[in-house]
N, C-alpha and C positions, 0 to 999 in steps of 0.2 A: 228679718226686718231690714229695709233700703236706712245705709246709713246716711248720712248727713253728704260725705263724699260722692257717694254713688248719686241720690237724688242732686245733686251739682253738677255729673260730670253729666250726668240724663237732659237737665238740661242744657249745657253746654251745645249738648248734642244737637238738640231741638235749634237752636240759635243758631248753630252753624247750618245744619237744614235748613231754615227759613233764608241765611245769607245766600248760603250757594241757589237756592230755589229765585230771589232772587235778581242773583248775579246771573243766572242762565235767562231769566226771563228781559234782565236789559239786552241780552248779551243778542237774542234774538230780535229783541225789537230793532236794535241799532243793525243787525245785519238784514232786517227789513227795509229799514229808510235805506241803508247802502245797495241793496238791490232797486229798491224805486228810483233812487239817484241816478243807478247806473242807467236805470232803463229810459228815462226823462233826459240824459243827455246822451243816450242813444238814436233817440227818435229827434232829437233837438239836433244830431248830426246828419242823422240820415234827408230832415229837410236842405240842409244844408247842402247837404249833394246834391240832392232833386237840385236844387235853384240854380247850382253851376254847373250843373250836367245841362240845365234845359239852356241857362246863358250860351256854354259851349256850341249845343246844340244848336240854338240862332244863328250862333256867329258863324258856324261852317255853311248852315243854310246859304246866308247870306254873300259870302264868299265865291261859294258855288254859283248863285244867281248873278253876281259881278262877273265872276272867271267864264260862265258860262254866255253870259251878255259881250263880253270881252270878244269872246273867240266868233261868237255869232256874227260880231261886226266884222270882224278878222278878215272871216270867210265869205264875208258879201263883199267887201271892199278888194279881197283876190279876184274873186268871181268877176267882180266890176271890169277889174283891172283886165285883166285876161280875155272877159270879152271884147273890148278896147283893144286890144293886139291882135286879134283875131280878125278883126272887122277893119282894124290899117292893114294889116298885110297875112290877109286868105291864104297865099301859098306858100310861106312859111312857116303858116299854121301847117296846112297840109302836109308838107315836108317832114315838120318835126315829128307829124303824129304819127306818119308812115315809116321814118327812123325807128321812133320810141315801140313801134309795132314788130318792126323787124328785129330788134334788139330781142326783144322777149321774147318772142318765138325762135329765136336761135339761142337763147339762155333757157327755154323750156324744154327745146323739143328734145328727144329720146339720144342719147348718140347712140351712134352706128359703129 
């Protein structure tokens, strides 16, 4: 026959079963919410990139479209320029082009 002790220490046992049972069961829920956490300012970073990726993304666009408009004038206002030289003085256009001709073909040609 379960003496007085025994039937005490049986439930003891029972009681600490029910704590640890539980203490595992906060224990999980809490690393629930700290996984939903993680993943809610996961995705709360990752829009965060998105927006300064695409920002960045504008701004070089942009950039590009100036650097490129830049250079565009650049090279119409040379082209201007150059034809304006060409049309004052023909034969030193001719001259230089038949130098800059001769030059290369003696910096390319084979040696002997």
């Amino acid at each position: 026959m379960p003496t007085q002790a025994t039937k005490e220490a049986g439930d003891a046992l029972k009681d600490l079963d029910q704590v640890r049972r539980e203490a595992v069961e906060t224990l999980r829920k809490d690393a629930e919410a700290m996984v939903a956490d993680a993943r809610a300012s996961m995705n709360e970073a990752g829009a965060v990139l998105n927006r300064a990726a695409k920002l960045l993304r504008e701004e070089a666009e942009t950039r590009a479209r100036t650097l490129a408009t830049d250079a565009r004038a650049r090279a119409e206002a040379a082209t201007d320029t150059l034809s304006q030289e060409v049309r004052e003085r023909p034969l030193t256009a001719i001259a230089c082009a038949a130098g800059a001709g001769l030059l290369l073909g003696m910096l390319l040609a084979p040696r002997r």
